[in-house]
C-alpha angles and dihedrals in degrees: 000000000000110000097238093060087057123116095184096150107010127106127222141202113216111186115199092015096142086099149327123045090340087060100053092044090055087053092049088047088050100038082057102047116281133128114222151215116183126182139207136166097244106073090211100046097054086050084053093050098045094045075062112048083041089064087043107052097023080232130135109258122184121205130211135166104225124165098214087198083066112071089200082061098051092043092061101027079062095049094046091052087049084055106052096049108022086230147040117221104168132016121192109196100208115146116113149135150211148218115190102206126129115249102261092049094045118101124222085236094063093040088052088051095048084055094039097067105016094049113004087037088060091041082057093043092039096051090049110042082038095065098067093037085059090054095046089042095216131069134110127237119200115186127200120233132147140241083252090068090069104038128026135259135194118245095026122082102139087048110052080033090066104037087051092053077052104062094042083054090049094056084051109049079045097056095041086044096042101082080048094063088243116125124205123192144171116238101201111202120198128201100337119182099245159137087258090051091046095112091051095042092048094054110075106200088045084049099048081042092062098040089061090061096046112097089210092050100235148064124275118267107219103232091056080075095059098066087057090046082057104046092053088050099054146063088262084085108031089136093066129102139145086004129125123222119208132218116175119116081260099293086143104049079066 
């Protein structure tokens, strides 16, 4: 590994890192140094999770059951994360939801609860974790938003709504952290291959219908995000601020 992309020392946040994407990021933040805390709202699945990426990095990973859409839960999963390393170096703000409903079926109700968790959910992450970033003055933030935060799709207006809220948030924590040495960017997944996805997989003729608009021909496997996850939180992209890297088999150069 080049040494820039090494996180030996340094102590990262994973929300949402109970599966799915969340997970494989926390892996790549751990194979590559890190120490890691990861969060989920069942207090028995994230020990789960972390009791296996322990036995896969050899890294320390703390678990902690934390509702992001609870600001008493974000204040002391954030605390507790401050307690068991002394530091914070990386947060990556994941967790996140959908409903898959067109706009005029969806409730105001649903659509509140997409925003509540995907954009509110990583406000609430990012303020207080950013507090004691700013006092430190370094850390990186990566937030996790979506292609579909930059282009539309049918059947998912909270959604896209709410990544797209994401990545706006993202350019202006990044210009209010910049002059603190702390960077903040937007990490876009496309079509990934899971548990989120499940409804649409497991659907042949949606699936087929993704894969035709996908320049690469196939669905996302989920550990080619990690290595992305890795290069925003290290020095290998120290340059980098307010930007959003895309990952999606080119659905959006179309």
């Amino acid at each position: 590994m080049l040494k820039e992309f090494s996180l030996d020392g340094r102590f990262a946040l994973v929300t949402g890192g109970s599966k799915g994407l969340g997970y494989v990021m926390a892996e790549a933040l751990a194979r590559a140094g890190a120490e890691v805390a990861v969060t989920s709202r069942q207090e028995s699945s994230i020990k789960t999770a972390a009791d296996r990426l322990t036995r896969a990095t050899g890294r320390r990973i703390v678990p902690l059951a934390a509702d992001v859409t609870r600001r008493s839960d974000v204040e002391v999963m954030t605390e507790k994360t401050l307690e068991a390393f002394g530091r914070l170096d990386i947060l990556v703000n994941n967790a996140g939801i959908n409903i898959r409903k067109p706009t005029v079926e969806q409730s105001e109700e649903e659509f509140r609860e997409i925003l509540d968790t995907n954009l509110l959910g990583a406000f609430r992450v990012a303020r207080a974790v950013g507090r004691h970033l700013v006092r430190q003055k370094s850390g990186v933030v990566i937030n996790v938003a979506s292609m579909i935060g930059l282009v539309g799709l049918a059947g998912r207006p909270g959604y896209t709504s709410s990544k797209g809220g994401l990545i706006q948030l993202t350019r202006t924590m990044a210009l209010e952290w910049a002059p603190l040495g702390i960077r903040v960017n937007a990490l876009c997944p496309g079509p990934f291959a899971t548990e989120i996805n499940t409804p649409v997989l497991n659907d042949p003729e949606a699936s087929q219908s993704f894969v035709q608009r996908i320049p690469l021909g196939r669905w996302g496997k989920p550990a080619e995000l990690g290595p992305a996850a890795v290069f925003l939180a290290s020095d290998a992209s120290s340059f980098m601020t307010g930007a959003t890297l895309v990952i999606d088999g080119g659905w959006t150069a179309q």
